[in-house]
N, C-alpha and C positions, 0 to 999 in steps of 0.2 A: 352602567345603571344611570338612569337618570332622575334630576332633583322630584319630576312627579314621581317615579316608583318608588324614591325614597322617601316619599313624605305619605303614600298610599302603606307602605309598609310598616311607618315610625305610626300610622294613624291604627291601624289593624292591631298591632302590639300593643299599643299600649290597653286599646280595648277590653284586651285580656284580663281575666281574675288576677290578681296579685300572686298567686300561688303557681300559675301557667306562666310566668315569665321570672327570668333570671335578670342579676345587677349586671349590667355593663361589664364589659373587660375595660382593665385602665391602657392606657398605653404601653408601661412597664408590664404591665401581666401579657398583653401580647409578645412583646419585644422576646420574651422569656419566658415564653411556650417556642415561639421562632426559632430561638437559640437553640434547642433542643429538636423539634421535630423538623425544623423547615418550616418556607413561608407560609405562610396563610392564604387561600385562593381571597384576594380583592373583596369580591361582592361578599365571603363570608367574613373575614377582617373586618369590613366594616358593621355588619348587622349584627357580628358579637361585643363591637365597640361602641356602638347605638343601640340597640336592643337587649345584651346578651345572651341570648339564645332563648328557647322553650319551646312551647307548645304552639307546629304549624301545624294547620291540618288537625291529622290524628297522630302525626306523627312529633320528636322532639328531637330539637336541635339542642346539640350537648353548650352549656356556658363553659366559660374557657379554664375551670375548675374539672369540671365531667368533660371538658376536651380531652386533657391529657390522661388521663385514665383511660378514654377510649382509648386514647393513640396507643397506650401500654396492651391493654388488652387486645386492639387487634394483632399488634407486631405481635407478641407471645403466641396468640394462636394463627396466626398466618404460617410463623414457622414447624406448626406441628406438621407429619406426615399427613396428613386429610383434613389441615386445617384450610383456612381464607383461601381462594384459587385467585382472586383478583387480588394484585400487588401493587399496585400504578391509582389506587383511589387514595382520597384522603377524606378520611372516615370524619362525619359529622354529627355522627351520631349512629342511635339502633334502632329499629322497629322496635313492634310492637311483641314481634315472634324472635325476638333476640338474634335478628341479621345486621350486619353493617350496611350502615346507608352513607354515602359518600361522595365526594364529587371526582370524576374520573379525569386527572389530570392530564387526558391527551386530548379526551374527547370538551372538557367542560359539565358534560351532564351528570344531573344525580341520579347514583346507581344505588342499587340494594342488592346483594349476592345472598341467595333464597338457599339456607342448609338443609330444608327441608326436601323440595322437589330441583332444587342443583339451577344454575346457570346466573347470571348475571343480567337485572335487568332494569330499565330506563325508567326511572318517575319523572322526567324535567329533562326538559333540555339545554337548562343551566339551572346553577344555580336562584337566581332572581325569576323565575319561571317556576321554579318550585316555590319559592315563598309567594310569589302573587297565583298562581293557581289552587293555593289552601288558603287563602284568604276569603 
């Protein structure tokens, strides 16, 4: 990412109502989220360390409070028999239609896995492409 996307991004958020954005994650609140889930993809470590999450788009990225609660809630149901079918994302949150939206850690892009009509599909094709394209 670079110092313009990051200053195009930090400029768009803060724009936001008070109530559409979240407090920063501190350093220790990420370190220990890490500790537990695994790393944090880069460009989302830093926009919940700069930003901390909310309202892109129409969509909301989880603060790193409502991070790990996702992470709980998709493991839980990923492991059901007919739960999550994508295992390899790391969930950044949920729509709007209570799907996980997440960044695919092989590919980089942010997916959503749709329980309504089934499959797994592409909003961004990374991370920082979904934040500047809902800007």
């Amino acid at each position: 990412m670079t110092p313009a996307q990051q200053s195009q991004i930090r400029e768009a958020h803060s724009a936001l109502p008070e109530g559409c954005r979240y407090v920063p994650a501190t350093s220790e609140q990420l370190s220990v989220f890490e500790a537990e889930f695994g790393a944090i993809p880069a460009d989302l470590r830093w926009f919940l360390g700069v930003c901390g999450g909310g309202i892109v788009g129409s969509e909301r990225i989880d603060d790193i409070t409502r991070l790990r609660k996702s992470h709980l809630k998709f493991r839980r149901e990923a492991a059901m028999a007919n739960g999550w079918k994508k295992k390899d994302v790391f969930v950044v949150g949920w729509d709007g239609s209570g799907n996980p939206m997440g960044i695919d850690q092989v590919t980089g892009q942010v997916v959503v896995e749709d329980h309504d009509f089934g499959g797994v599909h592409v909003i961004a094709g990374s991370f920082i492409d979904f934040l500047l394209q809902k800007r």
